[in-house]
N, C-alpha and C positions, 0 to 999 in steps of 0.2 A: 569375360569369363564364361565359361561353358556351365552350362544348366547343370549336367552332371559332376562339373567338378564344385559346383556354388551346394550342391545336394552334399556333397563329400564333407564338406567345411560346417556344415551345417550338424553334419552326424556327430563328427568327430567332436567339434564343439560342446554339443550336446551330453556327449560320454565323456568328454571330461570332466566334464559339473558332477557328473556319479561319481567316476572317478576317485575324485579329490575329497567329498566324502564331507569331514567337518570342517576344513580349509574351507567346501563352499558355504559350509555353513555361518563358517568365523564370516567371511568378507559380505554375504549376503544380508546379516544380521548388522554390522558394521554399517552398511546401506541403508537399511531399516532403520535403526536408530538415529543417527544424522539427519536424515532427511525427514522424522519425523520432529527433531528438534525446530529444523528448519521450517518445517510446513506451521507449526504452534507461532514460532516468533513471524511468520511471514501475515498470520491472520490477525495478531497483536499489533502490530504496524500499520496491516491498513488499516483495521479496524481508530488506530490512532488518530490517523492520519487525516480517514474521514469525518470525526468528532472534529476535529482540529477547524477542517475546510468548514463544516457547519458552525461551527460557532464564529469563527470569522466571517461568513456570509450573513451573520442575525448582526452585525455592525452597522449602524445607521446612522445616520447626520440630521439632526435637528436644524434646519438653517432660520432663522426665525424673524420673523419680515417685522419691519418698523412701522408702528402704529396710524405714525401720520402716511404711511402710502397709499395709492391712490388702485383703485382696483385695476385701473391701464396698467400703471407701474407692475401691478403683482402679476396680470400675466405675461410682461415684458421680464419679468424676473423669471421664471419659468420659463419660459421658450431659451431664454440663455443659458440656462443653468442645463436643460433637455440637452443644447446643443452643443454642452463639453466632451469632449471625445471619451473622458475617464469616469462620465455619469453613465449606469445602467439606468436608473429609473428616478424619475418625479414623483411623489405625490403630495396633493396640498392637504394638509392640516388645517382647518377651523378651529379658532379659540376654543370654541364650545368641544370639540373631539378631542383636543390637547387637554382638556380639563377632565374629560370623561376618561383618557388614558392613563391619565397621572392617580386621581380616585382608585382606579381598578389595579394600577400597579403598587400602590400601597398597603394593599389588601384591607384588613381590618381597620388601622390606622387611618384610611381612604378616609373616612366618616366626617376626617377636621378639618377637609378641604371642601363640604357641603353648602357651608355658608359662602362659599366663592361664584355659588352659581346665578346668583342675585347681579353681580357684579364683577364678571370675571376680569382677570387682571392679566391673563395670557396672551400673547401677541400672535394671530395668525401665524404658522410657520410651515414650510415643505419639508417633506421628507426624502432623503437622499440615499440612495444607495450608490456605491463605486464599483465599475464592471471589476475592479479588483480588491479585493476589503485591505490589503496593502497599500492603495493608496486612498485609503480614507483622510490622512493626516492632508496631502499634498491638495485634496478635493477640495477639504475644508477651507485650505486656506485662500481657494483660489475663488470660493463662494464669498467669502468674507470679506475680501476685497471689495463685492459689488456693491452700486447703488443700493439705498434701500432694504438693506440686509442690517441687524439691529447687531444679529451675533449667532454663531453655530456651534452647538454643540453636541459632541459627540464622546464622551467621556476619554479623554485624552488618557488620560494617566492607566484606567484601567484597559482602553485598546493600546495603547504600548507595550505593556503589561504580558497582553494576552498575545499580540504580534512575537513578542520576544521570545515567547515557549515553548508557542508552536514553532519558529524557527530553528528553533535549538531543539526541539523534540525530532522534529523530520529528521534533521541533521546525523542525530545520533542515529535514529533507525537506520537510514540506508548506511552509514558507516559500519552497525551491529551486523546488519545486514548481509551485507557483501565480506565484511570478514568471519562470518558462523560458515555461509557456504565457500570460503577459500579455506575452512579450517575441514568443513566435511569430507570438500574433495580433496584436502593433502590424506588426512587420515582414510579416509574410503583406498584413495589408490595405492595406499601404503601396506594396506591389507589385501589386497589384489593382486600386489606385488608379491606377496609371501606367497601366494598358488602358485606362482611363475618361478617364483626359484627353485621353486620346488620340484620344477621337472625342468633344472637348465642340460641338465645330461641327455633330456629326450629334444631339444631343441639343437642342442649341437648333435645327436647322432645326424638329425634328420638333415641338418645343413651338410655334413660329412658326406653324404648319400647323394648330393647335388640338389637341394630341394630348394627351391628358389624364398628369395625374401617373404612375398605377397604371400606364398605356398604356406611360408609355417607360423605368418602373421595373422590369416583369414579364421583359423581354428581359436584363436585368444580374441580377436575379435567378436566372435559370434559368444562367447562363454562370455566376455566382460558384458555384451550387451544384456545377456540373462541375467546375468549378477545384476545391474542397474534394472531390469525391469521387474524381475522378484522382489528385490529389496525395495521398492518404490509402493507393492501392491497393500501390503501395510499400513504404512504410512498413510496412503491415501483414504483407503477403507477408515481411518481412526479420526481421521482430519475432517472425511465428511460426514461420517455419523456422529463422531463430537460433537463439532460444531453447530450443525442442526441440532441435535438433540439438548444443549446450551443454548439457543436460540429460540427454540420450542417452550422451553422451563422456563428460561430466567431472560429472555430477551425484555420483557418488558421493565423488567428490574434493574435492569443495567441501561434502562432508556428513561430519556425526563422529555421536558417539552424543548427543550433547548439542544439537544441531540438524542440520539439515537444507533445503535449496533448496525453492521452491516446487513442486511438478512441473507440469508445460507447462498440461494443461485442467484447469478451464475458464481456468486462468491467463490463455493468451495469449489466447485470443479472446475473453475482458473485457477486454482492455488494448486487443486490437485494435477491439471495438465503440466505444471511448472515442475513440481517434484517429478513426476516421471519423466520430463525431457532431463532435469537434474539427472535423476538418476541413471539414465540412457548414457548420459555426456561424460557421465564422469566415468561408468561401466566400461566405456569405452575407450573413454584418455587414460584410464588408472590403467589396462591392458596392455595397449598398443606401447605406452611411455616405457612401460615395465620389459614389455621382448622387445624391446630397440634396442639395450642393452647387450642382448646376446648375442640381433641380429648384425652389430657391428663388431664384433671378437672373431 
């Protein structure tokens, strides 16, 4: 394509957006709003999502070594345990640490377990992480199995629990997900489509005249692209000032020791780059899909 005829496409495009007046306003606005729903639920799901992935990563395995073992045996336990392919990490627990965590995890209550220190009754034990917190159940059992391991535990009922929710929480997201934006861009291009019919009398004069396909396709082209990138600037300006500015206030209110909020970058502006190629994409499929129409009659 010639520089001056891509300049042409470009004009023309442009003055139809004046043109068409509140049509671009309907479809521009149509843009805007979708894609800001889109940009809210999209920072809602990771934000989910990342809670989810933290609280599965704080899943640990208490494996707890049997009394009568022999300090050989306990690093012979460890070196095996290091060398399962679905262990990230070791560490050993001392009776005396296992007593000092249990005290401090009980908070106040800690106080009834003081007389234990005299004579602790805790059994040295390793602390286990799984490079996947999914397979904590399958780690467990394969630690369990070993020599000299008394019993592991790693609260079964409430990590199944918690496994189950998050499974089913991801789940729904990207299903919410991908059907909000297949609903944005029916409705986006369905309002983009009313500009085009709007002038089918000026796309048939122009084909009448001999004007080639690409000729009266590149002018709806260049005008859809505008529509998805006006209607995008919105959206994103709200997604990243919100956001920060919720993250600013209330981040630490909506954070505990056990998870925490995404913080803003490059958070939002990935979320925001996304909504603008949205918006480009569909700018541009809502267009072109809409004069294909005429350009086959």
């Amino acid at each position: 394509m010639k520089l001056r005829t891509f300049k042409r496409h470009l004009i023309v495009g442009c003055k139809n957006l004046v043109r068409s007046g509140w049509m671009t306003f309907a479809s521009a606005s149509a843009v805007m709003v979708m894609l800001l729903v889109v940009g809210i639920f999209l920072l809602f799901v990771l934000n989910a999502n990342h809670i989810a992935s933290t609280l599965e990563d704080n899943v640990e395995m208490r494996a707890h070594i049997a009394l009568n073992a022999s300090e050989e045996e306990q690093e012979e336990l460890e070196r095996t345990i290091e060398e399962m392919e679905t262990v990230e990490s070791v560490n050993f627990v001392s009776r005396d640490e296992g007593l000092e965590d249990l005290i401090a995890s009980t908070g106040e209550s800690g106080q009834a377990f003081e007389s234990l220190r005299e004579e602790n009754p805790l059994p040295d034990a390793f602390q286990v992480f799984a490079t996947n917190p999914q397979l904590t159940e399958q780690v467990a059992g394969s630690i369990d199995e070993l020599e000299s391991i008394r019993s592991v535990n790693y609260g079964e009922e409430a990590v199944g629990s918690l496994f189950a929710i998050t499974n089913v929480g991801r789940m729904i997201g990207v299903i919410l997900a991908v059907s909000l934006m297949f609903t944005a861009m029916f409705l986006i291009s369905n309002t983009i489509k009313l500009t085009i019919v709007a002038r089918s009398k000026e796309i048939q004069i122009m084909k009448l005249v001999g004007a080639t396909n690409a000729f009266v396709r590149w002018p709806f082209f260049v005008e859809g692209a505008s529509l998805g990138l006006i209607g995008s600037f919105v959206p994103i300006g709200l997604v990243v000032g919100g956001y920060s500015y919720l993250y600013t206030q209330y981040g630490a209110t909506l954070s505990s020791s056990f998870y925490s909020i995404l913080p803003p970058f490059p958070l939002v502006w990935q979320v925001g780059m996304l909504l603008l190629a949205i918006g480009l994409f569909v700018g541009i499929w809502g267009s072109v899909m809409s004069v294909r129409k005429f350009l086959k009659a």
